[in-house]
N, C-alpha and C positions, 0 to 999 in steps of 0.2 A: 504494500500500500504506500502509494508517496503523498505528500501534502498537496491540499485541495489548492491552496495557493500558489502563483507562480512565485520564486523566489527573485527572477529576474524583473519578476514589478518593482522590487524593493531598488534598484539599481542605481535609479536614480531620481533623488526627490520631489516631487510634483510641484512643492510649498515653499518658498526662501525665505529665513526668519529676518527679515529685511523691512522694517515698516518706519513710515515715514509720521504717524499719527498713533497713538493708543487711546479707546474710545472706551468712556465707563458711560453705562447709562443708569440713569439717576431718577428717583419718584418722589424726592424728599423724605427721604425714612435714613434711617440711622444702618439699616439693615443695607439698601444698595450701596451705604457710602463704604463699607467695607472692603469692595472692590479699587478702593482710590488706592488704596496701599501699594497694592503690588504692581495696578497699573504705573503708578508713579515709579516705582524702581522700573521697571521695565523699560517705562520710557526714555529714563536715564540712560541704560543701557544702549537702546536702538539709538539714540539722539535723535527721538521721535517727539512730537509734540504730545503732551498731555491735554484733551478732550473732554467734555461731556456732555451727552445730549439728555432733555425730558421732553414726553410728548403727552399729548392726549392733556395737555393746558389747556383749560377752557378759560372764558375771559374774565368771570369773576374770579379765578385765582392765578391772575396774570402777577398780580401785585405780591401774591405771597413768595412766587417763584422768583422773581425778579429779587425779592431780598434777601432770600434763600441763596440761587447761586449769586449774587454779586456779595454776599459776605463768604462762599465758597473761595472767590478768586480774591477777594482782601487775605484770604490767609495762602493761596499760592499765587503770586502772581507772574508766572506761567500758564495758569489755567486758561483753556479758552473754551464757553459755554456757550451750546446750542438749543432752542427752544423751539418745540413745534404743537401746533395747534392739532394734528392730526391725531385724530380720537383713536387710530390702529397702533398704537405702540409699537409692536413690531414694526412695522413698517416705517417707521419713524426712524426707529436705531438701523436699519438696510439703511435707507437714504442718506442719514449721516457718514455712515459707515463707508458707502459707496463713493459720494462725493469727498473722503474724506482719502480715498485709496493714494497707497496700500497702507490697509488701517487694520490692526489686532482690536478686537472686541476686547474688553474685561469688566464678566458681570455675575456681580453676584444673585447665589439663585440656591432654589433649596430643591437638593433631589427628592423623589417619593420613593416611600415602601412597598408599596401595592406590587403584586405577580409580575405589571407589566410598566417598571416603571418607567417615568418621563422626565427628563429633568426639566421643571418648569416651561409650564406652555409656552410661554415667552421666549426664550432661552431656545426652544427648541425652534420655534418656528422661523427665530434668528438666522440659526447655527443653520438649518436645513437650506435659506436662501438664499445666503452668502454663499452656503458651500467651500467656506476656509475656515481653520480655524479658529475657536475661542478660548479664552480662559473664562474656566466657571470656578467663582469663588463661594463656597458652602459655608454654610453655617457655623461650621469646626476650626475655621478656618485661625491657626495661631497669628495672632498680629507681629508676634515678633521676629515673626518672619518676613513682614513686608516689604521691606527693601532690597532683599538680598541678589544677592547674582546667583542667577542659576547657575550654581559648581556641581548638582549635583542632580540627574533626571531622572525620575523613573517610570519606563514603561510600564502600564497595568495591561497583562494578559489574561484571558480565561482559557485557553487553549482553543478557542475557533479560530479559524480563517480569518474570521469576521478583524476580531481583536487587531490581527497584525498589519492593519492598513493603519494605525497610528504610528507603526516604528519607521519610516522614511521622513513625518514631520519629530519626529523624539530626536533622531539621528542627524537632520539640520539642525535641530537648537542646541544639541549636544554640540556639535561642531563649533556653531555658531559661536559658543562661548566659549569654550575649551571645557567644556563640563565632561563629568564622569557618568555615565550611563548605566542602569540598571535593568534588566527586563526580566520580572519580575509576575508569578502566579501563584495563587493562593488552589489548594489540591485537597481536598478530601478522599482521605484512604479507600475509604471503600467504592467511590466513585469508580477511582482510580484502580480497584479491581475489576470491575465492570468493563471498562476501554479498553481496558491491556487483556480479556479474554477469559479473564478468572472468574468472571460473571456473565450469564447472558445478557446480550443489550440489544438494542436495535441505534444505539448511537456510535458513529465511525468518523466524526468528525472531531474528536477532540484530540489534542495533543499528537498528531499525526507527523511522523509516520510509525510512530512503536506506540503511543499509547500511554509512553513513558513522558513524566514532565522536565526530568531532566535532559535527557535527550533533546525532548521539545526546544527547550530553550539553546542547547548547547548547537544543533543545528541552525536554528535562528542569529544564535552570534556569531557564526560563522559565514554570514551574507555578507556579498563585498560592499554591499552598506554601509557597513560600519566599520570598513577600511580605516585606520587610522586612529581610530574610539578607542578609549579604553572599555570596555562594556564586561559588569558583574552580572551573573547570574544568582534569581534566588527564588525556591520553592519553599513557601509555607505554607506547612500543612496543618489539618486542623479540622474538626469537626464542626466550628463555630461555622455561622454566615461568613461566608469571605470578605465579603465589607469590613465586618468588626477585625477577623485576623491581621488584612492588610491597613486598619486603623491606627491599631494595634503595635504595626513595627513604625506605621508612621510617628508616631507617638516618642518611639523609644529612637530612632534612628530616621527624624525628618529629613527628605529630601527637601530640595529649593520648590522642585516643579515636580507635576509628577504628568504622565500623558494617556489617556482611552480613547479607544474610538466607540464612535454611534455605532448601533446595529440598525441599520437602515429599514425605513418601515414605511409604507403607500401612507399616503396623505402629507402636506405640506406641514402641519403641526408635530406628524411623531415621528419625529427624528428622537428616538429611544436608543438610549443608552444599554438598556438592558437591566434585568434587577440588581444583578454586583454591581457593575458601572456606576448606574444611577445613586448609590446605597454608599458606593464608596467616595463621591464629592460628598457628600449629606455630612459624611463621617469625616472624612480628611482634614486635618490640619493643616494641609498645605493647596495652593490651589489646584485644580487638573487643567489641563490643554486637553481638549474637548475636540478629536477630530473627524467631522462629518465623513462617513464609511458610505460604500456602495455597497449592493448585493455580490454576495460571493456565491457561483454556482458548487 
């Protein structure tokens, strides 16, 4: 059995972590300004401008927004603030974001628990139109990490196909900064009896081509990809939800960034992350780079 993915997609990266603008979008709440943080280092980084847009202002709270961000940019005065009337919110943040190219989103957002989760409607129906992409910043998110340089990236895998259309944007930003690379998957034992044939299953897509997760991975870092990377391997295993495991090592051993991809889903709103994906921004202390996936046959 060989892997459902081509390895020579990986070859060369679609995305250049190159941006001229980093965009937070803003609703007045305490909860999106969370994303200013890392937006802000970033920026520094790219020697991009620092951005924000709010939409769906209507005219009777022109006046509150107006005091709102212009005491925003009394305290950075780099800031430059966008305001739109347009009642679709999403479409507010595409049109900033577009007129503002090449622009990084960075926005905070809470993922769901449910079977099929989504990282906030907004977020997603973002992340789906742009099709490049975002840092989503979650609720867990350590503040004292906000500035940092990303020294240190980690891929989140589940073992599909799906997952590893996030490692050629991981493997640009890793470049991009001289950061250390991770790719990284959370395994449950007995699962993991099941794939590898010790169980019956009717699932043939995980961890392929042995079924084993270290191999998985040891295969994957060996893509000329990541030519030049240093790039660590690491399986935790664990009975818990994998969200909480891989929370877990975030906690004890924070990365700067860490990177998932969407599992791609019909309709313009569910760009769905998946339940661990989704579960593990919710959980994370660090933010994730959020990269819109296509269908893998």
């Amino acid at each position: 059995m060989t892997q459902t993915c081509d390895p020579e997609a990986f070859v060369r990266p679609a995305v250049a972590a190159d941006y001229a603008t980093v965009l937070v979008p803003l609703d007045g709440s305490e909860g999106a300004e969370t994303a200013l943080g890392p937006a802000r280092g970033l920026a520094a980084r790219f020697g991009a401008e620092l951005h924000t847009v709010t939409g769906a202002i209507r005219g009777g709270e022109r006046w509150w927004y107006d005091r709102y961000l212009d005491g925003l940019q009394a305290a950075d005065g780099g800031l430059v603030t966008h305001r739109s009337a347009d009642p679709r919110v999403p479409e507010s943040i595409v049109t900033a974001a577009r007129d503002l190219a090449p622009c990084l989103v960075c926005m905070a957002t809470h993922g769901r628990s449910r079977s099929a989760a989504v990282l906030g409607s907004t977020f997603s129906q973002v992340v789906t139109t742009i099709g490049e992409p975002m840092l989503a910043v979650g609720p867990g998110l350590a503040t004292r990490r906000h500035a940092s340089l990303p020294d240190r990236l980690v891929a989140c895998l589940d073992g599909a196909p799906e997952s590893e259309q996030a490692l050629p944007v991981a493997a640009t930003w890793a470049r991009r900064f001289g950061a250390r690379l991770t790719l990284l998957t959370a395994a449950d034992p007995l699962v993991v009896r099941r794939w590898t044939g010790h169980e019956p299953t009717k699932d043939v897509r995980s961890y392929l081509p042995s079924g084993d997760p270290y191999t998985y991975l040891a295969t994957l870092a060996g893509l000329p990809l990541f030519d030049g990377l240093v790039v660590d391997r690491a399986v935790l295993w664990g009975l818990a939800e994998p969200a909480v495991v891989v929370g877990e090592r975030f906690d004890l051993h924070p990365p700067t960034l860490a990177a998932a991809a969407t599992h791609a889903r019909t309709g313009l709103a569910r760009a769905a992350l998946g339940s661990t994906a989704a579960r593990i921004v919710h959980r994370s202390p660090v933010p994730i780079l959020v990269v819109p996936g296509s269908p893998v046959p």
